[in-house]
N, C-alpha and C positions, 0 to 999 in steps of 0.2 A: 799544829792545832793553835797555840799560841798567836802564828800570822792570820789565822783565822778568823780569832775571836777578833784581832784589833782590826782584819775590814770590816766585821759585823758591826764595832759599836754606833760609827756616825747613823748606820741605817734606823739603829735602834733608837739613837737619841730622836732621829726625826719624825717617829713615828710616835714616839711616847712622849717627850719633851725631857725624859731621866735620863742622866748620863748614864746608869749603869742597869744593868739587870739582875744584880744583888738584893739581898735583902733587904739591908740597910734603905735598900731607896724605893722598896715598896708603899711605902707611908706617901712618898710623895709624889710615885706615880696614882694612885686614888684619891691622891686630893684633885691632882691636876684632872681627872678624868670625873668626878663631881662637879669640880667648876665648868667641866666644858659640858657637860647634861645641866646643869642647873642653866649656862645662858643659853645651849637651846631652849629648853625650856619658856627661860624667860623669854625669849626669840617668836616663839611658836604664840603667845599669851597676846605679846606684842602685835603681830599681824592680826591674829582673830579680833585684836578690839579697834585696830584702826583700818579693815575694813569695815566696819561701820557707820561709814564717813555718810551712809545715804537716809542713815534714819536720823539723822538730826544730829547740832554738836552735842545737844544733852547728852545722847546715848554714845557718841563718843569720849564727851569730857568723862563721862564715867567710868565706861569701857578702857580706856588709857591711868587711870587713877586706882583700879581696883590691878591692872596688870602690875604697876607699878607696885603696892602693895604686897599680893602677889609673890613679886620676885624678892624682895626684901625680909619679904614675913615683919614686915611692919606693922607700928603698933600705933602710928597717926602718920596721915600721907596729906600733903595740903599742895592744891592747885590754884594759881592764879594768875589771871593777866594784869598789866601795866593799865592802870586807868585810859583811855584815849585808842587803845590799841585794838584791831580786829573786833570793831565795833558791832556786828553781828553774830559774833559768837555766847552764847549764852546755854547753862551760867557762868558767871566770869571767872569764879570762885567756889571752891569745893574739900570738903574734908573729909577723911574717911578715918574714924576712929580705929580703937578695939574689936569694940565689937561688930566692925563691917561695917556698918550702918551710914550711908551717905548723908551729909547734912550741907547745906546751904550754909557760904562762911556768912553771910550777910544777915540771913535769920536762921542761926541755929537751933536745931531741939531742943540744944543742951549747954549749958555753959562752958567755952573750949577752956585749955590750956593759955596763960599768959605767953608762953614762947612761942605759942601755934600764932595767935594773936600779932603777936609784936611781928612774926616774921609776915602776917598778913600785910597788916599796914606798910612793911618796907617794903614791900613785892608789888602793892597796889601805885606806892608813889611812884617805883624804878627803883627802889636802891637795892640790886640784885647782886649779893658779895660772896662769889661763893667760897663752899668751907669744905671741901675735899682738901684731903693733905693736914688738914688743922689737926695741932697735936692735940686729945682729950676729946677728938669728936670723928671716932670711929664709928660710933652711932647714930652719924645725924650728916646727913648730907643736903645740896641744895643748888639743884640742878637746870642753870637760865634754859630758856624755849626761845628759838633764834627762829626770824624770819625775813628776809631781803636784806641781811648785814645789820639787821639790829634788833635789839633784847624787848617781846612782847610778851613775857610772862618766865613762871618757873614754877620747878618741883621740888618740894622740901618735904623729907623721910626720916621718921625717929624709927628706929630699928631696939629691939629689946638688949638686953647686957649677954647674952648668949650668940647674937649674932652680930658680926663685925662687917664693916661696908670694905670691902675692899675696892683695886682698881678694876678689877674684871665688873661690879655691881656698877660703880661710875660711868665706864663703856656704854655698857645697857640701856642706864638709864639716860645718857645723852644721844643715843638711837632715839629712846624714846620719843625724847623732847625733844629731836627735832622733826622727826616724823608726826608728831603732834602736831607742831606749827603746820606743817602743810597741809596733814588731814584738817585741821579747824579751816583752813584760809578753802580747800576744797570743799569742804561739808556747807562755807556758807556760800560759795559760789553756787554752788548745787540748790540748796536750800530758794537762793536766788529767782536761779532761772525756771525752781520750777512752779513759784512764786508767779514769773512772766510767763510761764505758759499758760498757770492757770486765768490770768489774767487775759492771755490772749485767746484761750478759748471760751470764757464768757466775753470778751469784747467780738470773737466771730460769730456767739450764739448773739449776740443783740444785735447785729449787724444782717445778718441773715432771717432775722423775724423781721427787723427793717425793711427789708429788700422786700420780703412778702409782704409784709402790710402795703407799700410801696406799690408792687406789684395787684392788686387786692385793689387799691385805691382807685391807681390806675384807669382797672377795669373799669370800675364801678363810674369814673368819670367819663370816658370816654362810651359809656351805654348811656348816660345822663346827656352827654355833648348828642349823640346819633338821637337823642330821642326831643331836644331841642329843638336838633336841626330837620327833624321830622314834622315837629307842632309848627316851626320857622315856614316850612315848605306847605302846610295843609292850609295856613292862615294865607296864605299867597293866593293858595289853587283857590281858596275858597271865596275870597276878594274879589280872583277873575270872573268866578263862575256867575257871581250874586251880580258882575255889571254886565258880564255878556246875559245873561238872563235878562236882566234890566232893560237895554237894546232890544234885545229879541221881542219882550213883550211890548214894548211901547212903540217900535217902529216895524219891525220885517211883520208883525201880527197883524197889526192893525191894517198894511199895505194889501196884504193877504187877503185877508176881511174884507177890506174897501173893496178888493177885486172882485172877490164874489160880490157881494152889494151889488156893483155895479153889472155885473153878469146877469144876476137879476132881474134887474129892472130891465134891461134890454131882451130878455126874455118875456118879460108881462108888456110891454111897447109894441113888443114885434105881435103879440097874440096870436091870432086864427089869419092875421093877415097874410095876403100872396103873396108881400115880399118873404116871409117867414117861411122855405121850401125845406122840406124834411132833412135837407142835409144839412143846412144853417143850424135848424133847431138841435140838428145832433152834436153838433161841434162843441154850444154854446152850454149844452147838457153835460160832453166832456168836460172842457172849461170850468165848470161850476164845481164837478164831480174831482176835478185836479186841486182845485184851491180848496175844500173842503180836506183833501188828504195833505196838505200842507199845512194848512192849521193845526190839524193832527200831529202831524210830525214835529211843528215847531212847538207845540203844547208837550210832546213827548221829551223834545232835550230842555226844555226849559224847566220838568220837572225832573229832569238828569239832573241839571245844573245847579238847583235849588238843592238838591237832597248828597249829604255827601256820599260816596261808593261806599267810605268805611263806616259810617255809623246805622245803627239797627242791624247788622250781621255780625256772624261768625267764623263765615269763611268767602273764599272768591266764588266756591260754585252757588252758593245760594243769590251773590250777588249776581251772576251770569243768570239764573234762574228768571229770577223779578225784572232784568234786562229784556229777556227774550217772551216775557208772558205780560209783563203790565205797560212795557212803553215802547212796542210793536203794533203797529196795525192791526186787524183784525183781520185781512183779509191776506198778513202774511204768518205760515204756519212757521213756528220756530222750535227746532230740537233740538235737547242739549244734550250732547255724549262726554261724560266722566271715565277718562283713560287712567287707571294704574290705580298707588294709592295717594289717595290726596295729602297734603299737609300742609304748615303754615311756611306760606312765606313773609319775606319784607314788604313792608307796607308801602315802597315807592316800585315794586315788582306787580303787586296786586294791583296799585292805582294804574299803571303803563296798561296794564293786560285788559282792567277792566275798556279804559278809553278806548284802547282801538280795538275790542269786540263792540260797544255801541258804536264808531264810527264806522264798521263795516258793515252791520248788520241795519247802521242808517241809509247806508249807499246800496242797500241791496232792496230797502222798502222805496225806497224815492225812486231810482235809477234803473235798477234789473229788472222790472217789470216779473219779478219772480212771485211765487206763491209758497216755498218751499227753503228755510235753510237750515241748515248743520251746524249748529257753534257745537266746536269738539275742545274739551281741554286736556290735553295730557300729557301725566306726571312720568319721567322717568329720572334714571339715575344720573344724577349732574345735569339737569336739563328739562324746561318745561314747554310742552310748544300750545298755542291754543291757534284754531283755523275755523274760518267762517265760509260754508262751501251755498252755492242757492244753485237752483233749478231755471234761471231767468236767462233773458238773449245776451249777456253781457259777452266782450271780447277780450280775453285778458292780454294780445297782443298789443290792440288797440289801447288799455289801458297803463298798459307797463309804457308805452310813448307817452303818453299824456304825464304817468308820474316823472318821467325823463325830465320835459317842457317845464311841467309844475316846477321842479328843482331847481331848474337851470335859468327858466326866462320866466315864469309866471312872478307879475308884482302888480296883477288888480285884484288877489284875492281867489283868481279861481281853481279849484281843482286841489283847493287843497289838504281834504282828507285824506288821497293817498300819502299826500307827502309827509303831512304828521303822524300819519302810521310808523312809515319809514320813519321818520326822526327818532320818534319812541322808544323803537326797537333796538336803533344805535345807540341813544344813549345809554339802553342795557345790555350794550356788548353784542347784541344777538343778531340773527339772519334776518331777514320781511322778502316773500315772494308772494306772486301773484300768477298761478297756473289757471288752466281749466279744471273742473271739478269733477268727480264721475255723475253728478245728478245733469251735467251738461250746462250749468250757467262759471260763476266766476267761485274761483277758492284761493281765499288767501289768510297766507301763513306764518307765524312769528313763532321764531324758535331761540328761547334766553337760554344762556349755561348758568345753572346755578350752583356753584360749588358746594354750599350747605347743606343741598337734598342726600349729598353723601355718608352725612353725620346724621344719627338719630334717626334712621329707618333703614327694614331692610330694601333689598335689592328688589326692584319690579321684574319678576318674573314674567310676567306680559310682554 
């Protein structure tokens, strides 16, 4: 039994730290086993106040000052850093009395203690000396706060006459302090960045309204520029129309005029005379009856030309309407057919469509000898076509060479409202044909894409 007990004892010392398990050494197996619960304890106190490195150093300078406290059962606990040092930590300085009650060392509540004082001021200049080990000051310790190898503050604890600082409490409290140090240097890095983010996300929220106003501006300038370059292009068209009007009345009118004039009077010359034989008279009767409908006609574009397509209306078909009822002949019938549902186009779509519906509907009173035409417009999805069909002798083989010729060799002027049809129609991207028609004379056709008509209506079920 004997060899027993003596392998049992090292087990026993390593477990308890007492050599023996006598009585006599009861006393100082429960001391030993208090100290080691009192620095868990104080261990456990320690963590919970310096994870609170994210609500600010205040709430940590506190949280690290009341733990200390705390573990001591202290009766004044005073924190402070080195002037110059961890310049964003705030407060610098902190005391916690008796009665708990945190105060600001800088403006206290209350009037401190002289020794609390004086050990301020040496702590604030750096004269950090500490007093662990010091005979007579079992009560009063003073604990530096180390960070990158050198001294940015300290903790100094007056402990009442019933409790004595030992080295186990020293331990502790230089866990603390330096755990401090870091938690403070992370709490203001922290504090920092999120400092910059807030910063960075009101500089993206100003930056991003920027863009939209930006955006917004944009718009609003480049519908300003298109409406410019609209009144740019109508002061142009309207320039050409007021001289070719000009021309038209002063000379093709007049020539016109003087023609008949002079048809005329060779009609009242010739009278009942026998040179005068029923067919002559008929020819000169044609003759008169030809220049009379060209007067017409050139009185009809020259009050095209004077009046612009776009002002006094609302839309293109009213304008196709007053086209085909006020500045046609009379002795040619003109219908207008309205396909799908209408809507507004661009104002350089409407001016193309309107011109070459009067130029074909010109070339069909002068040329086709018709009585009868069809101006048809219609609207579908992505795409607008308008066609001019008549009942007259025309040949649309024959014509489609002539617009060939026109393109290629014509340079005295002739023939050439086929070809500024076509022109028209290519510079809005779109088709121009020229078939035969079912009433049996000419039909011809312009078909634009207009990608817009896709937005803001529905689908033509037609």
């Amino acid at each position: 039994m004997a060899g027993l007990g003596a392998r049992r004892r090292p087990d026993l010392e390593a477990l308890t730290g007492v050599r023996s398990g006598k009585g006599t050494f009861y006393r100082q197996y429960r001391g030993a086993a208090e100290r080691l619960e009192r620095v868990l304890d104080a261990l456990d106190t320690i963590s919970r106040a310096l994870v609170r490195t994210v609500e600010g150093p205040e709430t940590l300078v506190l949280g690290v000052v009341e733990a200390a406290a705390q573990h001591l059962s202290a009766e004044w606990v005073l924190f402070a850093l080195v002037d110059g040092t961890l310049p964003e930590a705030h407060p610098r300085q902190l005391v916690l009395g008796p009665d708990g009650t945190p105060q600001s060392a800088e403006d206290p509540g209350a009037p401190l203690p002289e020794e609390v004082l004086g050990h301020l001021q040496s702590m604030r200049a750096g004269h950090l000396v500490p007093h662990e080990g010091a005979e007579g000051l079992e009560h009063h310790t003073h604990v530096p706060i180390e960070l990158g190898g050198g001294v940015v503050g300290a903790f100094v604890a007056w402990t009442p006459a019933r409790r004595n600082i030992d080295a186990t409490d020293s331990s502790v409290l230089r866990i603390l302090a330096n755990q401090t140090a870091v938690a403070l240097q992370n709490s203001a890095l922290f504090q920092r960045s999120q400092g910059l983010l807030v910063r960075a996300e009101s500089s993206y929220e100003q930056s991003s309204r920027h863009a939209r106003e930006l955006a917004l501006r944009n718009v609003e300038l480049e519908a300003t520029q298109r409406q410019l370059g609209a009144a740019h292009r109508r002061e142009v068209l309207d320039s050409e129309r007021h001289r070719i009007s000009r021309e038209l009345h002063d000379s093709v009118t007049q020539c016109v005029l003087s023609a008949g004039m002079q048809i005329e009077v060779c009609r009242s010359e010739l009278g009942p005379s026998e040179l005068a034989s029923p067919e002559l008279m008929q020819r000169l009767e044609m003759a008169k009856d030809l220049t009379r409908r060209a007067v017409e006609q050139l009185r009809s574009a020259i009050y095209a030309l004077n009046h612009d397509a776009d002002s006094g209306r609302s839309s293109l078909p009213e304008a196709l309407e007053q086209l085909g009822t006020v500045h046609m002949p009379d002795d040619l019938q003109v219908l207008l057919r309205i396909e799908g549902q209408p809507c507004e186009l661009s104002p350089d779509v409407e001016h193309a469509l309107f011109r070459i519906a009067g130029e074909a509907l010109f070339n069909t009173a002068v040329h086709a000898n018709a009585s009868m035409a069809v101006l048809r417009l219609s609207y579908r999805v992505g795409e607008v076509m308008l066609s001019v069909a008549d009942d007259g002798t025309g040949d649309p083989a024959e014509l489609r060479r002539v617009l060939r010729l026109a393109v290629a060799e014509d340079v005295d002027g002739h023939h050439r409202g086929l070809a500024n049809m076509q022109a028209r129609t290519r510079e809005m991207g779109g088709s121009f044909q020229v078939r035969r028609a079912r009433l049996g004379g000419i039909r011809v056709a312009v078909l634009l894409p207009l990608a817009e008509l896709d937005e803001g209506r529905e689908p033509d079920s037609a």
